[in-house]
DRENFI-309973 format. One record per residue: x, y, z of N, C-alpha, C in turn; residue in three letters; residue number from 0. Coordinates in steps of 0.02 Angstrom, whole numbers. Example, Ala and Ser with C-alpha at 12.3 -4.5 7.8 and 13.67 -1.06 7.14 Angstrom:
2
+--------+--------+--------+--------+--------+--------+--------+--------+--------+-------+------+
|     nX |     nY |     nZ |    caX |    caY |    caZ |     cX |     cY |     cZ | marnu | pami |
+--------+--------+--------+--------+--------+--------+--------+--------+--------+-------+------+
|    660 |   -284 |    390 |    615 |   -225 |    390 |    660 |   -165 |    390 |   ALA |    0 |
|    642 |   -112 |    354 |    684 |    -53 |    357 |    645 |      2 |    394 |   SER |    1 |
+--------+--------+--------+--------+--------+--------+--------+--------+--------+-------+------+
//
This chain:
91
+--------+--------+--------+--------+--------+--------+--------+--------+--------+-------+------+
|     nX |     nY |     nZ |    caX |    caY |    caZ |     cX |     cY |     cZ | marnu | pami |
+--------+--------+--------+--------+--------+--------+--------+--------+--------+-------+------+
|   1143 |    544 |   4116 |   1082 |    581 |   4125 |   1094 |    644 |   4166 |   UNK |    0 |
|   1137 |    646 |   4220 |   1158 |    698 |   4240 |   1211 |    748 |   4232 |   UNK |    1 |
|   1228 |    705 |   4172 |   1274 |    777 |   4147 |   1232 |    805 |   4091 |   UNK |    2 |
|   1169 |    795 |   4048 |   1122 |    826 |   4018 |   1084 |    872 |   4051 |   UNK |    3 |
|   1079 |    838 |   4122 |   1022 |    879 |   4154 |   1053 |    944 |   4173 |   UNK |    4 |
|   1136 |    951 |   4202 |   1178 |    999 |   4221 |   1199 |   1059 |   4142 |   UNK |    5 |
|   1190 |   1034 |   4100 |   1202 |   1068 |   4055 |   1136 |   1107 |   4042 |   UNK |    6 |
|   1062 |   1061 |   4046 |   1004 |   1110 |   4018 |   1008 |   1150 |   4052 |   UNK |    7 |
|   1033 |   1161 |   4142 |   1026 |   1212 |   4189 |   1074 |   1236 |   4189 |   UNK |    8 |
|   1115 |   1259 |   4154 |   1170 |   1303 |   4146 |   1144 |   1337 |   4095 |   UNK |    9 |
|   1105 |   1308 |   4031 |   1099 |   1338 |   3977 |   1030 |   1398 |   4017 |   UNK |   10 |
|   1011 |   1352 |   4043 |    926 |   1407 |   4064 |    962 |   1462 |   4104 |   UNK |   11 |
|   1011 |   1466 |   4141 |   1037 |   1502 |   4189 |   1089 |   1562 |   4148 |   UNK |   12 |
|   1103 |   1522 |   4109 |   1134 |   1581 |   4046 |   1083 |   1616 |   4010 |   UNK |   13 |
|   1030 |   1581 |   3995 |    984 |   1620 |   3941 |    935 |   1680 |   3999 |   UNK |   14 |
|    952 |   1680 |   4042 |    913 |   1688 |   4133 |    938 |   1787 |   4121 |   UNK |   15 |
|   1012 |   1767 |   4131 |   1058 |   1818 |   4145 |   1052 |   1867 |   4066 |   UNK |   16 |
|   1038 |   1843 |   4015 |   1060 |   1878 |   3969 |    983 |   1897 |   3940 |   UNK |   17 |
|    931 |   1883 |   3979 |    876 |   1930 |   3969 |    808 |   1892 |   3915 |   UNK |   18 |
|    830 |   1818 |   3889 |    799 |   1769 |   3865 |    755 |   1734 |   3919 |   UNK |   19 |
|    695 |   1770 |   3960 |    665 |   1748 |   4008 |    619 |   1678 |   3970 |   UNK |   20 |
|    591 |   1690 |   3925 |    552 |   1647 |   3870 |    574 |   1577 |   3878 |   UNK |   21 |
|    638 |   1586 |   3848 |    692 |   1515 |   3820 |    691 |   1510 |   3885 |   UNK |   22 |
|    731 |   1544 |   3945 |    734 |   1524 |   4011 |    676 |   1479 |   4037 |   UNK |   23 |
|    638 |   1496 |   4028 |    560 |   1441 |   4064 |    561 |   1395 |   4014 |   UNK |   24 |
|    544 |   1382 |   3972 |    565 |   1322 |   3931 |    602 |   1284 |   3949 |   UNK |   25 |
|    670 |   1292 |   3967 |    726 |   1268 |   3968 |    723 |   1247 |   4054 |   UNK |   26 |
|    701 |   1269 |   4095 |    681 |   1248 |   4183 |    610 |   1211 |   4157 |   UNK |   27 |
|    564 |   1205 |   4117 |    520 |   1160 |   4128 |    540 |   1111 |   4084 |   UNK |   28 |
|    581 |   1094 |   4033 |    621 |   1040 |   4020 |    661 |   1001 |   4060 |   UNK |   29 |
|    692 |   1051 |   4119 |    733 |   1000 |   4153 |    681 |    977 |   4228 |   UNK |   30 |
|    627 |   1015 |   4223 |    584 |    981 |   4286 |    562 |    931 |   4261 |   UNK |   31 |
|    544 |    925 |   4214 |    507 |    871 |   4158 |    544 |    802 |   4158 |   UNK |   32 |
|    619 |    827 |   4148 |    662 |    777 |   4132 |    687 |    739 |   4223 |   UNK |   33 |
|    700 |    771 |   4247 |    717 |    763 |   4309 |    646 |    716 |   4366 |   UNK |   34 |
|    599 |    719 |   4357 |    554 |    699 |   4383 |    529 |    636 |   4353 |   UNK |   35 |
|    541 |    606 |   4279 |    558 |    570 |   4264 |    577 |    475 |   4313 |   UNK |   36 |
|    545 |    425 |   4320 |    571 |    402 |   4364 |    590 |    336 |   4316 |   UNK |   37 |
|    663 |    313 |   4337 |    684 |    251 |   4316 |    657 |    194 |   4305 |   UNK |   38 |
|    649 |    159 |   4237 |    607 |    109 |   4245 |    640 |     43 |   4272 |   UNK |   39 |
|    612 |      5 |   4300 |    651 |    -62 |   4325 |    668 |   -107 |   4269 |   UNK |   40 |
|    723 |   -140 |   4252 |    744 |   -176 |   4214 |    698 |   -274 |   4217 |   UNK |   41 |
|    666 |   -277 |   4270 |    643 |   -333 |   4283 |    631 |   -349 |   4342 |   UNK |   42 |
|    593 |   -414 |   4373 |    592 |   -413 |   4441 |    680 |   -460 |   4465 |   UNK |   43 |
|    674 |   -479 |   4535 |    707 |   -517 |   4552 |    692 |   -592 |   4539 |   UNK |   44 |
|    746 |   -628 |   4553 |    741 |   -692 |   4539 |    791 |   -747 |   4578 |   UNK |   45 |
|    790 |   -775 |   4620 |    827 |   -838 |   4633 |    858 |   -850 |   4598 |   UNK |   46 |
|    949 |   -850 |   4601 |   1007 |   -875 |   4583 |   1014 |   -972 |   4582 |   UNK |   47 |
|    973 |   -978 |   4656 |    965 |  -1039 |   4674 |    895 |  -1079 |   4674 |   UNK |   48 |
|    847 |  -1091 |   4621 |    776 |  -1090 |   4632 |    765 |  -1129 |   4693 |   UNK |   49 |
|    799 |  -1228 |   4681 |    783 |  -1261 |   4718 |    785 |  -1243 |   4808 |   UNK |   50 |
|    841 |  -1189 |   4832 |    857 |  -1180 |   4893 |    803 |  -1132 |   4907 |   UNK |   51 |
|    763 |  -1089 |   4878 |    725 |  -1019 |   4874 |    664 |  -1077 |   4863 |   UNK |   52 |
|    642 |  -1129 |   4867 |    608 |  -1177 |   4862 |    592 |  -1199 |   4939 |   UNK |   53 |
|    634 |  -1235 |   4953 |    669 |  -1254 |   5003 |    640 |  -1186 |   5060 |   UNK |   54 |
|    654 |  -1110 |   5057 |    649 |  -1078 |   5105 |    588 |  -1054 |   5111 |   UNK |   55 |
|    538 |  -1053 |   5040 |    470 |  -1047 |   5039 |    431 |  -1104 |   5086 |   UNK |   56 |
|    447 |  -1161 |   5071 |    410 |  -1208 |   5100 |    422 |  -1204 |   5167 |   UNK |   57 |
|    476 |  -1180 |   5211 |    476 |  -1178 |   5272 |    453 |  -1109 |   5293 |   UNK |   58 |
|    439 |  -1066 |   5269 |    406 |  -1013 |   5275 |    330 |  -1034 |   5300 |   UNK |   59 |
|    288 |  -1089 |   5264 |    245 |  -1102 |   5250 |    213 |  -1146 |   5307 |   UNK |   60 |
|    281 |  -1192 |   5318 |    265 |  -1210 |   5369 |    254 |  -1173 |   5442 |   UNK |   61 |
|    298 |  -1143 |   5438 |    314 |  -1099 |   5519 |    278 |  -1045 |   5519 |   UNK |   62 |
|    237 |   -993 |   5466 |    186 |   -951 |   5472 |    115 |   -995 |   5450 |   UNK |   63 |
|     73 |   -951 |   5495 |      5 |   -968 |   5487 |    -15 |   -952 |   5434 |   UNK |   64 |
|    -14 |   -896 |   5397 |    -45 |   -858 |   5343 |     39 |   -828 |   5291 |   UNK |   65 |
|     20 |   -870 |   5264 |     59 |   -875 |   5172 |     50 |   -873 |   5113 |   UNK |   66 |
|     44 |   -824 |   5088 |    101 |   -759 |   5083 |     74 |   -701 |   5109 |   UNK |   67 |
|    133 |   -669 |   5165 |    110 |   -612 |   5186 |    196 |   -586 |   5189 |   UNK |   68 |
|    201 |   -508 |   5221 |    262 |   -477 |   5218 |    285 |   -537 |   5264 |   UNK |   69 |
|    266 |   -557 |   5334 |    320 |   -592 |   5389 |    333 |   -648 |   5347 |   UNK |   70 |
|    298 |   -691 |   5318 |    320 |   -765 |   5284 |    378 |   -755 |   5242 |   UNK |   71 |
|    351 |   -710 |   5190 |    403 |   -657 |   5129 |    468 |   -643 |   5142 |   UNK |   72 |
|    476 |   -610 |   5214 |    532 |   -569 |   5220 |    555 |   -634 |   5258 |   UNK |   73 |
|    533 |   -653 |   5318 |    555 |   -745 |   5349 |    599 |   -778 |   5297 |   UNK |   74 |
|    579 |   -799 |   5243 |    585 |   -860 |   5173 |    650 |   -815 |   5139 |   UNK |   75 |
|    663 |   -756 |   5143 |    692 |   -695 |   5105 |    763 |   -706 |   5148 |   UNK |   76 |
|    750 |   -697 |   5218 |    794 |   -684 |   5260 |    853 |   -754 |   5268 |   UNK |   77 |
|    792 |   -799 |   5266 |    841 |   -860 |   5284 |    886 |   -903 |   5225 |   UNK |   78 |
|    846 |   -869 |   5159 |    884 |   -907 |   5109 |    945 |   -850 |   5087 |   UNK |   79 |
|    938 |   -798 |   5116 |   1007 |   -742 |   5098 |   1063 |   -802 |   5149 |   UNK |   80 |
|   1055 |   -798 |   5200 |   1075 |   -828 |   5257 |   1119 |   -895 |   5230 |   UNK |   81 |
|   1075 |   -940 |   5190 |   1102 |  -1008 |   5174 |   1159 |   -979 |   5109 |   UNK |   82 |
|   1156 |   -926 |   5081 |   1194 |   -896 |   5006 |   1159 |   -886 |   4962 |   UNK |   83 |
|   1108 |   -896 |   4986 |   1069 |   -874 |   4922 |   1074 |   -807 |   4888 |   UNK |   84 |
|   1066 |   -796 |   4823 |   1080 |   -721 |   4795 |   1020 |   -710 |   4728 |   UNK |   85 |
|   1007 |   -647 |   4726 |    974 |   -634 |   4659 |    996 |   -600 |   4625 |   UNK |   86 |
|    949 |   -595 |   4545 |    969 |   -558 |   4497 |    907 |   -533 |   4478 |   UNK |   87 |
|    934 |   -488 |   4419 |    863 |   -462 |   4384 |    838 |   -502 |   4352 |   UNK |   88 |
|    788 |   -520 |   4320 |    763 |   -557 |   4266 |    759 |   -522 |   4215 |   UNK |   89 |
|    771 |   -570 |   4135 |    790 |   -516 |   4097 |    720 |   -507 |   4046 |   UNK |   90 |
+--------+--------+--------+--------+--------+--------+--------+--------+--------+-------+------+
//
């Protein structure tokens, strides 16, 4: 994607210099267009390990008052990285 985007701005920067102001704006609002563009996510995350990510929810649950919030979330998050836990995308 970034060697497309480096080429439309070479081409606009050539067409710039040689007096094609027209094509030039075209060619810079194609690559603002393209460039602003934002990546879509492939999926959310997911537990490698459900039962242990199980396991770290429920003690989340226990030890915060109010569940689900960011502290329980990131708590339950933190401690099952901790035990090995790992994720992936979901597909």
């Amino acid at each position: 994607m970034r060697t497309i985007l480096a080429k439309i701005n070479i081409l606009a920067n050539t067409f710039e210099k040689d007096g094609n102001l027209e094509i030039a704006d075209l060619l810079h609002d194609v690559f603002i267009k393209i460039s602003k563009k934002k990546k879509k996510s492939s999926g959310k995350n997911v537990p490698n390990n459900p039962s242990l990510w199980a396991s770290c929810q429920a003690w989340a649950k226990r030890t915060f008052d109010v569940h689900p919030s960011a502290y329980s979330n990131g708590a339950a998050s933190k401690r099952y990285k901790a035990k090995g836990g790992t994720w992936r995308k979901e597909k």
